[in-house]
N, C-alpha and C positions, 0 to 999 in steps of 0.2 A: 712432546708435541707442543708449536706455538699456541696462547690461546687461539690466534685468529684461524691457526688451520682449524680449530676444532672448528669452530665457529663457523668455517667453511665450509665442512664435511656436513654440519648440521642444517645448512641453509640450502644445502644441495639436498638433503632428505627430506629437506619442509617440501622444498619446490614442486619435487616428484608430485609429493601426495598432492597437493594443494589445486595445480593443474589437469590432476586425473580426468580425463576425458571421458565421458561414460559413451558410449556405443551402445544406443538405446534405442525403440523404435521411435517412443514418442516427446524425448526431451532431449536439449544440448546446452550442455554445461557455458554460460558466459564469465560467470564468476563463482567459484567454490567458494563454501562458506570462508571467511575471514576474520577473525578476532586482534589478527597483527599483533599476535603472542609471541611470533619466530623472529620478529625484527628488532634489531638492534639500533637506537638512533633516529633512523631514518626507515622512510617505507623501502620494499627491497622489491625485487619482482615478483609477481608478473606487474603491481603497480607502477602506475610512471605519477611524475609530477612534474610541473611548467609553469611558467610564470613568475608570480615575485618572487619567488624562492625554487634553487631547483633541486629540492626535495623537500619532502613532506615532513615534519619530528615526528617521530614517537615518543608520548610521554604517558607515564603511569596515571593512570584514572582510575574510580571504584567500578570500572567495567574491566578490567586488569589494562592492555596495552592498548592504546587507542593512537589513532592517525590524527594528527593535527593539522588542517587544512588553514592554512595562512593565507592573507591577501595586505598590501601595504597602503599607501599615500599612490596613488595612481597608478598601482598594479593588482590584476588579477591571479589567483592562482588556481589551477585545474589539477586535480588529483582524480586517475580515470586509468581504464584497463582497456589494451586493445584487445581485442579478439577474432577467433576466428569468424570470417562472416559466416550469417545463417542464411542456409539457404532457402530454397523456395516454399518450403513444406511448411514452415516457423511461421507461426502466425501471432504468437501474444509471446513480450518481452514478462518477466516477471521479476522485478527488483526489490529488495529489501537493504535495511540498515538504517542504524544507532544514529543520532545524533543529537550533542551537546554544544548551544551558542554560547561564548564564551561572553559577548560584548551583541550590540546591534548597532554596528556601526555601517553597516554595509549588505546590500541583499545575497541568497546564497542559490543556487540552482542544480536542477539535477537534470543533466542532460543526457541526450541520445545522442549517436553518430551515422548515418546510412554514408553509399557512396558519394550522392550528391549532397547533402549536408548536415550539419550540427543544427539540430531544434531543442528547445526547455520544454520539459513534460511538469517539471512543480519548480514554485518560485518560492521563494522565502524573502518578505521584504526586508528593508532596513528598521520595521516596527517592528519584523515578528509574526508578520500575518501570512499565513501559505498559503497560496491559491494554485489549482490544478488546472491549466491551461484557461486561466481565467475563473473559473469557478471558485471560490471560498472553502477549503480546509478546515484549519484551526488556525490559532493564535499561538506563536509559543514565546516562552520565558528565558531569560537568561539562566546558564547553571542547572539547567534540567534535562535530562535524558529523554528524547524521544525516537519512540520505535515505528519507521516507515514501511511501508508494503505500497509500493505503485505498478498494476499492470497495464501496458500500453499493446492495444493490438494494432500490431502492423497495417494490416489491412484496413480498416476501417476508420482506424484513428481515434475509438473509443480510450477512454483510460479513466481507471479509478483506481483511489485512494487510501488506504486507512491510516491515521496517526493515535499511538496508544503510549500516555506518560503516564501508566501506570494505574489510573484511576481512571480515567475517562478516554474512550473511543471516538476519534472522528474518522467520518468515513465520509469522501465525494467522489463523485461521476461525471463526467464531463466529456467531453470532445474535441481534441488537438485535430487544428489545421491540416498536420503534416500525418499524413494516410498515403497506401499504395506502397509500400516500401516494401521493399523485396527484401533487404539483408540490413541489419544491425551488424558492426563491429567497435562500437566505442561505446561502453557505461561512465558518466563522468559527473562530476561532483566538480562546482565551482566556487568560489569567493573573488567576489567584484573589488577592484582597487576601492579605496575609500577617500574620504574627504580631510579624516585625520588621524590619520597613523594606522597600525597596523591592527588587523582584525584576527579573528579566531573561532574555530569549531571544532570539536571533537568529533571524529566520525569513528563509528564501530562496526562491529556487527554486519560485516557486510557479503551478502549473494545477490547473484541475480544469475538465472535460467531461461532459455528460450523453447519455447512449448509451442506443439502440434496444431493443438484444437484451441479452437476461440473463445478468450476471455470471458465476454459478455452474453456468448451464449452458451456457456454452460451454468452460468449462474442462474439467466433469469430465460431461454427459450429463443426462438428464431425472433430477430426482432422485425416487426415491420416498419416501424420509424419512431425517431424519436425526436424533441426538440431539446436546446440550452436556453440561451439567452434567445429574446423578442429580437426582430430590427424594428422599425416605430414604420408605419406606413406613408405616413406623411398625411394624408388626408383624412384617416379616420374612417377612409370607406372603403380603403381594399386592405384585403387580409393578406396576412402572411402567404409564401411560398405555401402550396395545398390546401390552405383556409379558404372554403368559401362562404359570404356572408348574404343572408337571405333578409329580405324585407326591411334592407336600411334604408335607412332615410338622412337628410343630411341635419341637422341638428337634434335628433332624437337618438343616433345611435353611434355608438363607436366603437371601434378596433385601435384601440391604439397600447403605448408601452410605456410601465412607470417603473424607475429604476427602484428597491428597495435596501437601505444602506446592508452590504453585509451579505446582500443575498441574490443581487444583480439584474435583471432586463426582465419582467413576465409581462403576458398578454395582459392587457388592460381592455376588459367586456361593460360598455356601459350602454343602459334602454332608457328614455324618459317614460317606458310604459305605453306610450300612444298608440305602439303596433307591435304586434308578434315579430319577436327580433329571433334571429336562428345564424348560429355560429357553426359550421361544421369543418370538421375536419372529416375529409376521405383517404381512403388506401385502398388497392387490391381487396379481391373475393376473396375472403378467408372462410373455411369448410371446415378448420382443424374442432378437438373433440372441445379445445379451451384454449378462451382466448380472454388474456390476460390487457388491463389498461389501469396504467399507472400513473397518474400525472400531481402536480400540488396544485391548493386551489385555497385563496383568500377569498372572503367578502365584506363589504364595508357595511353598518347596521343597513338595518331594515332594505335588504337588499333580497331576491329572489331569484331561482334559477333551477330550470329543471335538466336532469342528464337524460339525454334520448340514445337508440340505438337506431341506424338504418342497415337493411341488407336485402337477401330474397328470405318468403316465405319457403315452407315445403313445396308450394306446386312452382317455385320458380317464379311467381309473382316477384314486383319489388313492393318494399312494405319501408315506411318512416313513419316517424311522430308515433314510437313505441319509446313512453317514458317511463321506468322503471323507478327512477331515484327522484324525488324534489325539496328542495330546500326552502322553505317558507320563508316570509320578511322579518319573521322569529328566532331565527334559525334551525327550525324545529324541519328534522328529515325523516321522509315518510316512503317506504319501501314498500312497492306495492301495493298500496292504498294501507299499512299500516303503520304506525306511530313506531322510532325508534331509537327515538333522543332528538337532541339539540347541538349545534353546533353555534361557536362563541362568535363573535364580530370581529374583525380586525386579527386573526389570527393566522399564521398557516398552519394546513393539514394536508400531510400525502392519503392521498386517497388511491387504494387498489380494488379496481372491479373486477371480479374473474368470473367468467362465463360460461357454464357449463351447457356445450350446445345441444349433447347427446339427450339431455336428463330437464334442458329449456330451466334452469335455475342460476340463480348468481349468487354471489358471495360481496359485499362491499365494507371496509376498511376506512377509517376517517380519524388519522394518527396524528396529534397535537404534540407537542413539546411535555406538554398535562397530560391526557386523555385521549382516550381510545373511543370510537361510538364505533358496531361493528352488527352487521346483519346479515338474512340472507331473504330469498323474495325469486316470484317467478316471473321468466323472462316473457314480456308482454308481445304480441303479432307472429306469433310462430316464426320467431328468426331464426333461421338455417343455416344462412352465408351472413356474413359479417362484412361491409365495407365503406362503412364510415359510424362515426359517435357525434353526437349531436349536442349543445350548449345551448339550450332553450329558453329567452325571456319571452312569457306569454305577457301576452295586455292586461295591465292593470290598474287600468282610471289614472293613467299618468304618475305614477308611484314609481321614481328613479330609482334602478339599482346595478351597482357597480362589483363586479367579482374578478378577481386575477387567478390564469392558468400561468405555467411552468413546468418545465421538466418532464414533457407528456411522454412517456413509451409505452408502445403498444404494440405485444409481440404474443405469437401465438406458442404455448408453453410443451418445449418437446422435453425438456431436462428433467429430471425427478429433482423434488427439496430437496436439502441437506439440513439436517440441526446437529448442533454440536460442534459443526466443522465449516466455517464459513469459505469460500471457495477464493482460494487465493491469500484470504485477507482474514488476519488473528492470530493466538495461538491457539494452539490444539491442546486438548484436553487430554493428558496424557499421563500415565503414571510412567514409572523408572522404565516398564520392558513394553508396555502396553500404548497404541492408542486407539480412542474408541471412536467410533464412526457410527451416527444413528443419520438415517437414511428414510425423507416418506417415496417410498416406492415398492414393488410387488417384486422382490427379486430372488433367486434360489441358491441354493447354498453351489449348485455348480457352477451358476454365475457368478459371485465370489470368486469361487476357485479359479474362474477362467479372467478374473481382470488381476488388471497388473497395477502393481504395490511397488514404490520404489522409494528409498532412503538416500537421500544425496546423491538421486539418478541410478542405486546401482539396485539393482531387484534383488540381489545373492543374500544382501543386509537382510533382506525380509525372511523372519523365522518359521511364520506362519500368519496365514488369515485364514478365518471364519465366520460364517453369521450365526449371529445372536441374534434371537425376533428382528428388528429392523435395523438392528446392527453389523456393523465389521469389526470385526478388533482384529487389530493388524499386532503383533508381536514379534519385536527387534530386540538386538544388543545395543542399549542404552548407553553402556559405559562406554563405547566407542567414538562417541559424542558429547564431548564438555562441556564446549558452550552454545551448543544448536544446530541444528539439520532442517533438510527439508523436504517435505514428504508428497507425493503423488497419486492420487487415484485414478484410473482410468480403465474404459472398456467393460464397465460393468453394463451390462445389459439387463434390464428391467424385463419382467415378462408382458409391458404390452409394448418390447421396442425401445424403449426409452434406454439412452446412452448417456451413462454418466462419467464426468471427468470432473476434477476437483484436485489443487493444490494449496498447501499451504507451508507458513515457515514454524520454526518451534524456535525459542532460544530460552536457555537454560539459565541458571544462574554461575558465576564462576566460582570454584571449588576451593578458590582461596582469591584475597588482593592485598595487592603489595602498596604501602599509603608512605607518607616521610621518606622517600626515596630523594635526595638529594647532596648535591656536593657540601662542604665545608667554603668555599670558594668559589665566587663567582665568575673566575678565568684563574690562567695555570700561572702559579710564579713560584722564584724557587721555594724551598722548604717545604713541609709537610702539608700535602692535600688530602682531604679524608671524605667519605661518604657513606651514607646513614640510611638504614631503610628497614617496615616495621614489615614483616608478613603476618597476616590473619589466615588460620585455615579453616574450612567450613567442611571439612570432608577426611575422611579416616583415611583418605587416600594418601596424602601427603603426611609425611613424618618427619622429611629432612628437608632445611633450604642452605644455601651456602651464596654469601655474598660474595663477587668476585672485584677487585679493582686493576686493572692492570694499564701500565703505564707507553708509549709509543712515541719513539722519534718522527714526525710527519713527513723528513727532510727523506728518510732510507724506511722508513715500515720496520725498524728493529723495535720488536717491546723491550723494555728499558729494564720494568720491574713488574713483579705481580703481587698480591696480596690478596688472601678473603677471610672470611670470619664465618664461623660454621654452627648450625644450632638443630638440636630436635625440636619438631612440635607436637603437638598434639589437636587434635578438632576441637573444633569453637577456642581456640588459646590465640596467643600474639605475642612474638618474636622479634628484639628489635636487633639490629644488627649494627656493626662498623667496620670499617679499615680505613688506613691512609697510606698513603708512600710519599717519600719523599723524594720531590723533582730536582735534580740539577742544576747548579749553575753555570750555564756554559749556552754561547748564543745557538740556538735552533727550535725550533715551534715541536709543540708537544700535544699528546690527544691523550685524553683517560678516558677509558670507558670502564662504569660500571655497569654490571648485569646479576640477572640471580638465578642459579640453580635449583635442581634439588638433592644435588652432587656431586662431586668428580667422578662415582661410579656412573651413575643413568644421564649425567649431563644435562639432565631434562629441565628447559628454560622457561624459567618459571614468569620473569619480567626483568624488564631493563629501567635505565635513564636515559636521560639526552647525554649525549655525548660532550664532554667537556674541553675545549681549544684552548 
């Protein structure tokens, strides 16, 4: 048999598996995991590519096969998967994959497709800096591998982020323009033409899933609103869209917006003191048992500010100017009428309030870069209903102080936590057969049994769950998965109601990689061409590699010649390999492709080259 038929028969066995469609109740498959181990050259389907180049190389990396996303001197190139549209039920995309900048010559983007059009959900500039629909990322390096997680929900147009190189996590949240969309069918990865010459990125590791239940509410609860970025008011006396501002005056008070490098648009609150200044934000009657408010918040020295609650009492009264939390010109924060630290000048802190309305107690959070300042304290004026929070500057002998909000969400909390298993976004904790799930919620081992567990969409993978005190350990066949899956929770039902769901990706390390893979010759001429490549194995799995070279007329598809060179290994060892053949003198254009096995028995392809013209 030709090589290419093998090679045929092989790419038609990739395919099957790779497009498996799972018929599930709660997820649909947009992209199967992909490591682009099965291609040869070039990417092959279901991928397409477009633009400067019309196809994507494959070339050997220390992540074994990787996609190389090219863009030239005034062209762009798209590398991206069509798929089937999702329908109506689809509400949060969930996208993962590897990437490595080779240069920063050129920004890179990871896009959507609905019917109506192509929008960017994350940018990569020509420095290096991602931003998530305008929000700040991370920063990244040339030559370094990083690991993305972006969930966009349809609906709402929330989406958040995490980027992981290995030692350090960054995670943002944000808000895309482009909301209400009924169906995704294109995940796509770009590279923008550049200004000089040709650019490069490795791309790996890549899935993405489209899912039932809403991103942003099963992480953090129903939300009632939230903000990004300030718009500036103009005058300093009217507030934002829902902000209303109480007892301003025109040169003692303002509303307005100061950009922070790195970190973009927040409210800017400032009093000269001469009158009770009050900033509130309202929303809907909220009743629920907790209710959660999350926002970041600077102040400049010797600045002051108290956090209020408004709502109804128990008899239905309305009830304000219930302050709970206050910030002195010290920075010194006092809960409840007592002492509970200090907080630094010029710094930000995400601050989380959560409100316990049944038990009239709160919980508040004050997280630095440095430091944590954390309390708890009781809720002051019998508040019941919940609907509005209040930013209080009281009079103080004319004593100016200046504080910046951001990022304010405030949603009432129907999700149980998750620890251990961040929801969408990380890897999971996970041993070879095992992964463990700790859970704060009140749930019983039938409800375990009754939520559904799924391994790359398919439930069958799953061997078993069980709870452990506040855990799940879910146990699978590991070996079926090389270099990474992705796993699903959902429908667990808490015993007071509470419905949890929760995804995330896992990626493995590869069980061997192939390094010195390359031609003798930088293009085909006659006489002896030869190619060289080393295999490293990390896994007792592999014993045999087999380099192959074979040689093809371009003019009729006849191979010419074949050659390989054949070696055992053994684990933690390294293998280096050769062959050449010799080309032809006679006018007609020639292709060699090198590839590697782990034999002529199992054929099983291990990694390839570029193909050489």
């Amino acid at each position: 048999m030709k090589i290419k038929a093998i090679l045929s028969a092989l790419f038609a066995l990739t395919f099957i598996f790779a497009v498996k469609v799972f018929a599930d109740e709660s997820s649909v498959n947009l992209i199967p995991y992909d490591n682009f181990e099965s291609y040869i050259g070039r990417t092959d389907s279901p991928w397409s590519a477009q633009g400067a180049a019309t196809f994507a190389p494959i070339e050997q990396t220390d992540r074994g096969n990787s996609a190389v996303l090219v863009s030239s001197k005034g062209a762009m190139q798209e590398l991206f998967v069509n798929t089937a549209k999702t329908d109506a039920s689809i509400k949060t995309v969930i996208t993962g994959f590897s990437l490595k900048l080779c240069d920063l010559k050129t920004k890179r983007n990871y896009f959507l497709r609905c019917d109506s059009a192509e929008f960017p959900i994350m940018e990569i500039s020509n420095s290096g800096e991602a931003t998530l629909c305008g929000t700040a990322l991370c920063t990244l390096s040339v030559d370094k591998w990083y690991d993305f997680v972006v969930e966009y929900n349809m609906v709402t147009g929330f989406v958040r982020a995490k980027c992981d190189d290995g030692q350090t996590q960054y995670i943002a949240e944000s808000q895309c323009s482009t909301k209400g969309i009924s169906g995704i069918w294109r995940v796509n990865l770009v590279s923008w033409g550049t200004a000089e010459g040709e650019a490069a990125a490795y791309i790996d590791n890549c899935w993405s899933y489209a899912l039932s239940y809403d991103a942003k509410e099963y992480a953090k609860g129903e939300g009632i609103a939230d903000f990004e970025d300030f718009v500036p008011s103009g005058n300093g006396q009217t507030g934002p869209t829902g902000w209303t501002l109480q007892n301003k005056a025109e040169g003692a008070t303002l509303a307005g917006v100061k950009e922070f490098e790195g970190y973009g648009k927040a409210l800017e609150l400032s009093s000269n003191g001469t009158t009770h200044y009050q900033v509130i934000y309202g929303f809907g009657n909220k009743s629920d048992n907790e209710i959660i408010a999350e926002f970041d918040f600077r102040m400049q020295p010797s600045s002051f500010i108290t956090f209020g609650l408004r709502g109804k009492n128990s008899g239905g009264a309305l009830t304000r100017d219930n302050f709970p939390i206050a910030v002195s010109s010290s920075g010194a924060v006092t809960l409840s009428g007592a002492q509970a630290g200090a907080l630094l000048a010029d710094k930000w802190y995400h601050v989380t309030l959560t409100l316990d309305i049944p038990s009239q107690t709160y919980t508040v959070s004050f997280v630095s870069d440095e430091d944590t300042l954390e309390g708890t304290g009781t809720i002051p004026g019998d508040v019941r209903v919940l609907n509005g929070i209040d930013f209080y500057f009281p009079q103080g002998g004319g004593r100016a102080s200046t504080v910046y909000l951001d990022n304010i969400d405030i949603f009432a909390s129907k999700v149980a936590v998750i620890k251990g298993f961040e929801p969408a976004l990380g890897k999971i904790s996970a041993g070879e057969t095992t992964i463990s799930v700790e859970i704060d919620g009140d749930f019983s081992a039938d409800a375990v049994a009754a939520a559904i567990v799924k391994i790359n969409g398919d439930k069958s993978k799953v061997l078993s769950k069980e709870k452990n005190g506040s855990k799940i350990l879910v146990t699978f066949d590991a070996s079926e998965y090389d270099s990474g899956y992705f796993v699903e929770i959902t429908d667990l039902v808490c015993e007071d109601g509470t419905v949890l769901s929760a995804a995330s990706g896992y990626f493995s390390v590869s069980k061997w990689t192939i390094s010195d893979f390359e031609f003798s010759k930088q293009s085909i001429s006659s006489g002896n061409t030869g190619v060289s490549a080393t295999i490293t194995s990390q896994s007792d799995e592999l014993t045999n590699a087999t380099l192959v070279l074979a040689l093809y007329s371009k003019s009729t598809g006849e191979m010419l010649g074949i050659t390989f060179d054949a070696c055992s290994i053994s684990e933690g060892s390294s293998e280096s390999l050769q062959c050449s053949l010799s080309v032809p003198e006679k006018d007609d254009e020639y292709e060699l492709i090198a590839y590697m096995w782990d034999g002529f028995d199992g054929m099983k392809i291990l990694g390839m080259s570029k193909i050489l013209n």
